[in-house]
VMD Tcl script that draws the C-alpha trace (Angstrom):
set ca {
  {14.03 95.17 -22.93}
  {14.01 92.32 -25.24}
  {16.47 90.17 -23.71}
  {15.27 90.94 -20.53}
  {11.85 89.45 -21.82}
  {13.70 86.97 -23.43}
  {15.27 85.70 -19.86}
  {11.64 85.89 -18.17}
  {10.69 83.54 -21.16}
  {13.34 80.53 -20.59}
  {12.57 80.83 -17.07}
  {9.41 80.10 -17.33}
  {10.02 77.41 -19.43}
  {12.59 76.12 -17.55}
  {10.24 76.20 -14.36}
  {7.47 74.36 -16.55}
  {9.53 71.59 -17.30}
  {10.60 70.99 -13.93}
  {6.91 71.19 -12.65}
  {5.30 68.13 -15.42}
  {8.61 66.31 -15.84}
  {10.04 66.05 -12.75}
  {13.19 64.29 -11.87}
  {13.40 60.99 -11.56}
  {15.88 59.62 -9.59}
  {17.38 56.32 -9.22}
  {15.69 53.06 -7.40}
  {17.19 52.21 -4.21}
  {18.63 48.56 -4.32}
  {16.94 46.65 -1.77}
  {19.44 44.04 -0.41}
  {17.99 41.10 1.34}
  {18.76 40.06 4.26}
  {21.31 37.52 5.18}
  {19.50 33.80 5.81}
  {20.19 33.26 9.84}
  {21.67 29.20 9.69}
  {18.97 27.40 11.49}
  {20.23 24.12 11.32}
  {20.27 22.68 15.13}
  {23.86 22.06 16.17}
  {24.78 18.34 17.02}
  {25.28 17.35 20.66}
  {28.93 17.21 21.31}
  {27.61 15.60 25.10}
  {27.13 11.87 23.94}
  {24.07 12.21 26.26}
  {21.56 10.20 25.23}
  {17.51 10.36 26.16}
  {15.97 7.28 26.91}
  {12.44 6.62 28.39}
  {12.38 4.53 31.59}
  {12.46 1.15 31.39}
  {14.88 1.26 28.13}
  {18.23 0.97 27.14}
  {19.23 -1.40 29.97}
  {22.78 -1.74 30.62}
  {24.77 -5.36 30.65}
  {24.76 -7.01 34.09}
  {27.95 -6.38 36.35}
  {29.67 -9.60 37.80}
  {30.73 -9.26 41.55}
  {33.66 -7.50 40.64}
  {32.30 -4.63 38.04}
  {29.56 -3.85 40.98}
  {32.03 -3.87 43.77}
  {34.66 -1.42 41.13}
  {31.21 0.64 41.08}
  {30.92 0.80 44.31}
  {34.70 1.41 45.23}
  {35.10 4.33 47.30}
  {30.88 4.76 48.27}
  {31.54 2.61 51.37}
  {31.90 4.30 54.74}
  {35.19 3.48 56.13}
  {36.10 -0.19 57.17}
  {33.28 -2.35 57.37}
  {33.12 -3.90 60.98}
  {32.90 -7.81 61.30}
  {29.39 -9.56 61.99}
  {28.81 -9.45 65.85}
  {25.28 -9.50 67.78}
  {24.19 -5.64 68.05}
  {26.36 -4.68 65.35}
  {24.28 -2.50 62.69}
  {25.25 -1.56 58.90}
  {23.45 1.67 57.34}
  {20.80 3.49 59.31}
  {19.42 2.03 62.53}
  {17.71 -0.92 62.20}
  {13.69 -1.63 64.65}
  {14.03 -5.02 64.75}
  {10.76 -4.80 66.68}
  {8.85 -4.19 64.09}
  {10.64 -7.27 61.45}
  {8.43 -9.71 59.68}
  {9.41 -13.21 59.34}
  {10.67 -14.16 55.22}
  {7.01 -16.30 55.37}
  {5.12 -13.20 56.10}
  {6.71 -11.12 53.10}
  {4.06 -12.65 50.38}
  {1.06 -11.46 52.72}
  {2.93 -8.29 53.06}
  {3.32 -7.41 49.48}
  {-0.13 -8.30 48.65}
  {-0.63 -7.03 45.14}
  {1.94 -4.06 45.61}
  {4.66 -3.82 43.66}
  {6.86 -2.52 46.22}
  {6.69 -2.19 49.78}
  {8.86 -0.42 52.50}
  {9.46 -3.30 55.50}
  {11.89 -4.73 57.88}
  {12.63 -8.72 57.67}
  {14.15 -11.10 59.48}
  {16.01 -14.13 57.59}
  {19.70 -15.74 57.74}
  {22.00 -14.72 55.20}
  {22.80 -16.95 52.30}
  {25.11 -15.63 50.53}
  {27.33 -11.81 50.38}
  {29.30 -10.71 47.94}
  {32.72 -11.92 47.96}
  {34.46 -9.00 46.00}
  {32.88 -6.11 48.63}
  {30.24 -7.13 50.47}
  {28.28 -4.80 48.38}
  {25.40 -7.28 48.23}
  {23.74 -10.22 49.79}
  {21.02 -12.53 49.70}
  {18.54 -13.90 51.69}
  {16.16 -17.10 51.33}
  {12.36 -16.58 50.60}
  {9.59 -18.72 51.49}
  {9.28 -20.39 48.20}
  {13.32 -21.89 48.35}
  {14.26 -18.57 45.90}
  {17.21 -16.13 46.89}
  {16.06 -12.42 47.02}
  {19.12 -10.52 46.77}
  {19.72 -7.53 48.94}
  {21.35 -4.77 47.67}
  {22.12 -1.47 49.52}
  {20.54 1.77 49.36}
  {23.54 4.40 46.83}
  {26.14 2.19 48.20}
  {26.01 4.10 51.67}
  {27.81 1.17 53.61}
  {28.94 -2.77 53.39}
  {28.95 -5.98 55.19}
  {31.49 -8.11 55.54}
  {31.95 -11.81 54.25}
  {31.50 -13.41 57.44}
  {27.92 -11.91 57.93}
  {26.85 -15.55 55.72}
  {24.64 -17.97 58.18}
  {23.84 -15.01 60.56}
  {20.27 -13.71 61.08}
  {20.07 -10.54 60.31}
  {16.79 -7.29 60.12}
  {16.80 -5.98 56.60}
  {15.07 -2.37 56.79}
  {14.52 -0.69 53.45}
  {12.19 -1.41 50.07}
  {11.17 -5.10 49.14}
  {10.16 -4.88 45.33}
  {8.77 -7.26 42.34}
  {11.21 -6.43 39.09}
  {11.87 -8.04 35.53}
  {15.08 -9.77 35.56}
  {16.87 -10.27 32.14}
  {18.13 -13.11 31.03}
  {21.21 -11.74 30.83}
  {21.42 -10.89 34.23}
  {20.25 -13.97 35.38}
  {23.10 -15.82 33.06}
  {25.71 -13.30 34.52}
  {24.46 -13.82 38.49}
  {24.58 -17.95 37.70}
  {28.07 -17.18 35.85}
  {29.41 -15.45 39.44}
  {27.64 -18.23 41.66}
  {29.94 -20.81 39.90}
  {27.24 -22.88 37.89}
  {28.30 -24.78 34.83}
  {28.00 -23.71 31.42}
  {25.28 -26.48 30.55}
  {23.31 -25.06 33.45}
  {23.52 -21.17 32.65}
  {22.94 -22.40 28.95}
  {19.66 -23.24 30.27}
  {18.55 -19.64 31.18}
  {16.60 -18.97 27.95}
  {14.34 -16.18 29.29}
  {13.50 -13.06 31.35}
  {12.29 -14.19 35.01}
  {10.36 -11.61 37.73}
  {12.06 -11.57 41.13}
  {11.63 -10.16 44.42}
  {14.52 -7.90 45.44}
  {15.27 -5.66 48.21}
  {17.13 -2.44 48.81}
  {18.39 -1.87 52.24}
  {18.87 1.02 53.99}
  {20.29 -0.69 57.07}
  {20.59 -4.27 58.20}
  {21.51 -5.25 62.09}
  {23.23 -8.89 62.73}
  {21.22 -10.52 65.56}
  {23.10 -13.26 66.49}
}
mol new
graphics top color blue
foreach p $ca { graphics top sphere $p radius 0.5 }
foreach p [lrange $ca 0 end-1] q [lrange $ca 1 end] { graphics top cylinder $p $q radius 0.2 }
display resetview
């Protein structure tokens, strides 16, 4: 009997422990996580943002726009004949004489209008651009709408309908030295471009010789 009592003893003991000292096991490591790299990734593009009106590119002589315009032109550009239209078709009807343009423009700074003038001048490279001569003796050069078509070198001293946008813009001065540069001035005379100069310009979306 005794070490049967005995047992029931250390067992309870045993169970006593157990109950006010119970086993205490080891912390759990808490491992942080990895940092994610947040660091924004340079642009491999070379793109570059710019707001409008900034980072304006270096004027192109006649031959750098006619190079940009090389293969935009629509096939072989026909010579200048009465009737003979360049672009979209051309209401001559409705064409305002080169006097009439100031009235037309009021205070706008664009306007969408067909004129009538004689041309003074067409890109020799291409035929990518022309001018024509405004009331005031200036030249208000005629470009044409995404290089959609031409006109040929022997449209100069015909009169021609302009159809498209006439607009008021800031030309630089280094545009204006570059244009002077192409026109064959001398170097005193484009030397005496100091400054920016606003002109009236004109983007065509078709022109139509009329005689």
């Amino acid at each position: 009997m005794k070490p049967l009592l005995g047992f029931f003893v250390v067992l309870a003991l045993i169970l006593g422990y157990v109950k006010f000292f119970p086993t205490v096991s080891e912390p759990t490591s808490i491992v942080p996580p990895t940092p994610q790299n947040t660091q924004q990734q340079p642009d491999n593009t070379g793109r570059q943002e710019s707001a409008p009106g900034q980072g304006t590119a270096a004027p192109a002589s006649e031959s750098e726009e006619a190079e940009e315009a090389e293969g935009k032109g629509a096939g072989p550009i026909a010579p200048a004949k009465k009737g003979t239209t360049y672009g979209v078709p051309v209401d001559e009807t409705k064409a305002l004489a080169m006097t009439d343009l100031a009235a037309a423009m009021g205070k706008a700074d664009s306007v969408k209008v067909a004129l009538v003038g004689e041309a003074s001048g067409v890109c020799k490279a291409k035929g990518c651009w022309m001018t024509l001569p405004t009331a005031d003796g200036q030249q208000m050069r005629v470009r044409f709408k995404d290089y959609g078509f031409f006109v040929p070198a022997d449209l100069l001293g015909h009169r021609v309908v302009v159809q498209g946008w006439a607009h008021r813009e800031i030309v630089s001065k280094d545009y204006l030295q570059h244009y002077a540069k192409d026109a064959g001035k001398s170097a005193q005379e484009i030397a005496a471009i100091t400054k920016d100069e606003q002109q009236l310009n004109f983007e065509a979306e078709g022109v139509k010789v009329m005689d």
